[in-house]
N, C-alpha and C positions, 0 to 999 in steps of 0.2 A: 534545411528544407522542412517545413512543414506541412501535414496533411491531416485533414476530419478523418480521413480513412481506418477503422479499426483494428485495422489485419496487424499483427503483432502485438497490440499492446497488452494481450493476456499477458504479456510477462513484468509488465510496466506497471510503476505506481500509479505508478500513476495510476469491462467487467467485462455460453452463444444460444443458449437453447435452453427456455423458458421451462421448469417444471409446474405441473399444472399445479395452483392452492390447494384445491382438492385433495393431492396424493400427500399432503400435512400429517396425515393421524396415522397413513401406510409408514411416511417417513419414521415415526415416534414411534410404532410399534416393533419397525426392523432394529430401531435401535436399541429396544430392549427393555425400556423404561421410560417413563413420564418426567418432563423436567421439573425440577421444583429450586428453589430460590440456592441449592448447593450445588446444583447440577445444571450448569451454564450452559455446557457442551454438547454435542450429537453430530457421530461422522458417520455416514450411512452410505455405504456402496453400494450402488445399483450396476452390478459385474455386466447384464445384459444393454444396456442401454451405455455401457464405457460412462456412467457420471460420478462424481465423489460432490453428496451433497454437506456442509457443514451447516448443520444448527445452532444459532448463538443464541440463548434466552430462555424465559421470558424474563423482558422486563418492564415497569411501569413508567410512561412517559409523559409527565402532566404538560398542560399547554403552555407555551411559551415559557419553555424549562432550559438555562443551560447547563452544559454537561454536570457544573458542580452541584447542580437542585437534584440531579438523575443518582440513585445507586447503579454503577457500573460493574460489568463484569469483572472479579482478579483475573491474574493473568491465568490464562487456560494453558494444561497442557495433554498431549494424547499422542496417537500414531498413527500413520496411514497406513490404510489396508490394501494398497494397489500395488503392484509393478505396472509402468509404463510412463507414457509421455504426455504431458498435459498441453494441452495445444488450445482450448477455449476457456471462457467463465462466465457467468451472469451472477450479478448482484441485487438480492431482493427483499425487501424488508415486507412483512407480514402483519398485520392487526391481531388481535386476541382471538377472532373466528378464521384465522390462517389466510384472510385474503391481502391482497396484494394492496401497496400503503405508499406514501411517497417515504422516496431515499433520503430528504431531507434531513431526517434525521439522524442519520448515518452518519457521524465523523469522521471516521476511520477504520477499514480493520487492516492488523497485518497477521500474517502466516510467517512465521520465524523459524527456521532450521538450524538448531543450536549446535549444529553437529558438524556442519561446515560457516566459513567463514566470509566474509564482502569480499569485492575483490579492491576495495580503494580503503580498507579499513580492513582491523580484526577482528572484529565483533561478529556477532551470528549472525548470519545471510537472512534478508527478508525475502523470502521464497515469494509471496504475492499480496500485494497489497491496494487499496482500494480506499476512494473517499467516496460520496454523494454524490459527485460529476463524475465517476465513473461508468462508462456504458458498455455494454456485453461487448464480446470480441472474441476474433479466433486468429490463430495465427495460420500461415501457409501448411499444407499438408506435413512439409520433408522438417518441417521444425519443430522440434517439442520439448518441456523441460521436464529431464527424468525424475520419475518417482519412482521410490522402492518400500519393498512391504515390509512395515514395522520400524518406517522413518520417523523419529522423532520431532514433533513440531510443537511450538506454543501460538497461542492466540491473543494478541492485544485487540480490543475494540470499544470503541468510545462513540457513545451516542449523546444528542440532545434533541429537542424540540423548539424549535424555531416557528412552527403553526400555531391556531387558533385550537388547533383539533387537541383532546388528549389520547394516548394508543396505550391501554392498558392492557398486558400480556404480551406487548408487541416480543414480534423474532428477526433476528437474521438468517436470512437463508444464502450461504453462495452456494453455486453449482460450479463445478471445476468437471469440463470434460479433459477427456483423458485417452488412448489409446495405446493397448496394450501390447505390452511385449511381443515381438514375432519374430521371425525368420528376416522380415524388412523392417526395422525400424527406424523412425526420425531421427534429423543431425542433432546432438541434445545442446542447447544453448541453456545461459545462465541470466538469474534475474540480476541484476545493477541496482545499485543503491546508494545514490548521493544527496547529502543533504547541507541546506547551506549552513546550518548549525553545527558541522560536525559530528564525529561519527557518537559521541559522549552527550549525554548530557539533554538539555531540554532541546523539543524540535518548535515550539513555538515563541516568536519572538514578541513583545510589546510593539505596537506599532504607533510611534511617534505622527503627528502631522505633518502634513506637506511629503514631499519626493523623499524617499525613504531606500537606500539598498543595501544586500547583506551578501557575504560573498566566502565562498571555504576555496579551500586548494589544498588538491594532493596528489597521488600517483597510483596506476596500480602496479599490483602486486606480480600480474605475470602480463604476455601481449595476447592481443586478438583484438576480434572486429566485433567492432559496436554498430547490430543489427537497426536497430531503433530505439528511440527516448519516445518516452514522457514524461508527467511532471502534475502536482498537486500543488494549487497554489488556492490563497484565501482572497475574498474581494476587496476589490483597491490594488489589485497585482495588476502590474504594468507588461515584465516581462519575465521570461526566464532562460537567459543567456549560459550556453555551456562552451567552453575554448578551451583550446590548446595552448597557455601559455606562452609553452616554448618555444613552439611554431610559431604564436603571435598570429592565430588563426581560429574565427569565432568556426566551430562547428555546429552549431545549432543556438537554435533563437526562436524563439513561440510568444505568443500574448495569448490569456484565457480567451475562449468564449465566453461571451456574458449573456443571460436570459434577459427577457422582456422585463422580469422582474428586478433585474440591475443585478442579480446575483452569479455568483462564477458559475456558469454552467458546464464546463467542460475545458481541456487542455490539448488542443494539437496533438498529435501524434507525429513524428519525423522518424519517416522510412528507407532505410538506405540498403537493405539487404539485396535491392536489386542492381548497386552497384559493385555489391563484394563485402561492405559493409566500409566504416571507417577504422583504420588501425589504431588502437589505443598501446601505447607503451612504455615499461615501467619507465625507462627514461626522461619522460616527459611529465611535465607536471599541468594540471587539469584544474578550471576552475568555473566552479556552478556561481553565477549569481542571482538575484533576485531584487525585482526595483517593483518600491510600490508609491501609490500618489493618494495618501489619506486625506479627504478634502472634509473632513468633522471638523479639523479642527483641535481636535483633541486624541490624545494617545488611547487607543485602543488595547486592553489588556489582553495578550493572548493572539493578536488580530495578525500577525504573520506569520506564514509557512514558506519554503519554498526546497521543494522535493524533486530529483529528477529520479525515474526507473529507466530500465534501458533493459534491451535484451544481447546478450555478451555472447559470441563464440570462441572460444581460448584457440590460443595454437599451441599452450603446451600443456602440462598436468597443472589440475587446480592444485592450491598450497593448501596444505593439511594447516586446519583449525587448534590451534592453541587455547585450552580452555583459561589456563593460567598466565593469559596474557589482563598487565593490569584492565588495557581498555574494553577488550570480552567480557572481564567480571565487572566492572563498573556499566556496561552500558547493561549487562542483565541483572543487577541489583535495582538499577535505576530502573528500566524496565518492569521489574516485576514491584516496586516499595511505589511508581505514581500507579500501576492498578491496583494495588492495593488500597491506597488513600481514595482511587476514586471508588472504590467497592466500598467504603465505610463513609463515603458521602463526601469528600476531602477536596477542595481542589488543589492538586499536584499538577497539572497539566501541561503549564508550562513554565512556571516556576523561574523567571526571571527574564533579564532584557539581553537583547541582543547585541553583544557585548564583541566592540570590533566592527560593526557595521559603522555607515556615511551616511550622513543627510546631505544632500545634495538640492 
């Protein structure tokens, strides 16, 4: 089942309460320091108001620039200053006088927790992640995903410029609400992370001409209920089908929104938490696919994604992270060596075809 509705998909890859431009220069001074071309990062708690805002930038964004004309951010790393439960977000990109700019530019960011692990993979949990079709969200009061102070996180995030306009100094701004530790607090669910590339390796595939699909499978690691998906996908995506193999049972299936402007504006949301959620278990094997219909003509470098997020409640303890597992160290070498390539102007992005996929 799918829905426009945004109640959950804070937790989803697949953005609630708008801080004003204005408070820009309050932001940069709580945080201590002025950013400059070394100094990517700014996490700023606003303790009264329950927000943890992060600043990405500044950087220069000339018009009609892809990501590899852009210097990007290396991979950021830092900590969180919160105990509690993060239940909304808003995603905001800024011009160089701190007003508010379109997200178009916005590729991607994600928020990585190297300290725990996926639960369909070993690699570091993406705590929260977001593209350009991303739009604010909160999730239900009784749900939240725990934060604790002086959690370890990194920062991947990739922009370009698709406009006419150029945004020099532009910033990312997200706002992560949050609510704190008490006496009563929320059921704490876990972010989901599946990608049809695997958990290794490039997340964007070349995109061939004509009907195009790419497809991963695997299992997870312990049971529980999968409260809601989303999904990031690029234009020319048809669908993004998730099944139960074993079952031989589609649980979820969405097609983008697309704007006036023909581009993917947005991803369904599919909400289950009101039936109990769906049982995901390691005995069963899981498979995300992705169909696209590229009608150029011509193979598109780079031009497919196909991502689902979900919001996860275990019914037993999470698995302790293995830092020394091969695929955790290759997927955070690889991780941190393409922001580095695109931080010296590189394109590493996507770095090869989709290998394993069907034309149909």
């Amino acid at each position: 089942m799918s829905r426009c509705s945004p109640r959950l998909s804070a937790v989803l890859l697949i953005a609630a309460l708008a801080v004003p431009y204005g408070l820009l220069a309050q932001e940069m001074e709580m945080a201590g320091q002025a950013m400059s071309s070394k100094d990517w990062l700014q996490v700023v708690d606003d303790a009264e108001s329950e927000e943890l805002v992060i600043i990405v930038g500044p950087l220069d964004l000339p018009a009609n620039a892809g990501h590899h004309m852009i210097k990007q951010p290396p991979l950021l790393t830092g900590t969180l200053p919160v105990d509690g439960y993060l239940y909304g977000f808003e995603v905001e990109m800024l011009d160089g006088q701190g007003r508010p700019m379109t997200n178009r530019v916005l590729h991607h960011f994600n928020l990585i927790d190297p300290e725990r692990r996926e639960l369909f993979s070993p690699i570091a949990r993406r705590l929260f992640a977001v593209g350009s079709e991303t739009q604010p969200a909160t999730m239900p009061k009784w749900l939240g995903i725990p934060l604790e102070q002086g959690q370890e996180v990194a920062v991947s995030a990739m922009f370009h410029n698709p406009t006419d306009t150029p945004y020099p100094g532009a910033r990312l701004r997200v706002t992560l609400r949050y609510r704190k530790k008490g006496w009563i607090f929320p059921i704490g669910v876990y972010p989901v992370y599946v990608d049809v590339m695997g958990p290794v390796g490039a997340k964007e595939f070349d995109l061939p001409p004509g009907r195009y699909e790419h497809s991963w499978e695997g299992s997870p690691a312990i049971s529980g209920r999968l409260l809601a998906v989303g999904g990031h996908l690029h234009d020319y995506a048809v669908a993004l089908r998730f099944e139960d193999v074993t079952a031989g049972e589609v649980l979820w299936e969405t097609a983008p929104v697309v704007g006036d402007d023909g581009h993917v504006a947005g991803v369904p949301v599919g909400e289950f938490w009101w039936k109990g959620g769906i049982k995901l278990s390691p005995d069963h094997r899981y498979r995300l696919t992705v169909i696209y219909d590229n009608p150029t003509g011509e193979t598109i470098p780079g031009g497919g994604m196909g991502v689902l997020g979900g919001a996860f409640k275990p019914s037993e303890p999470w698995p302790e992270v293995d830092r020394a597992d091969p695929a955790y160290v290759t997927n955070m070498e690889t991780t941190q060596r393409t922001a580095e390539m695109r931080a010296m102007g590189m394109d590493g992005s996507h770095g090869g075809h989709a290998h394993g996929g069907s034309k149909r």
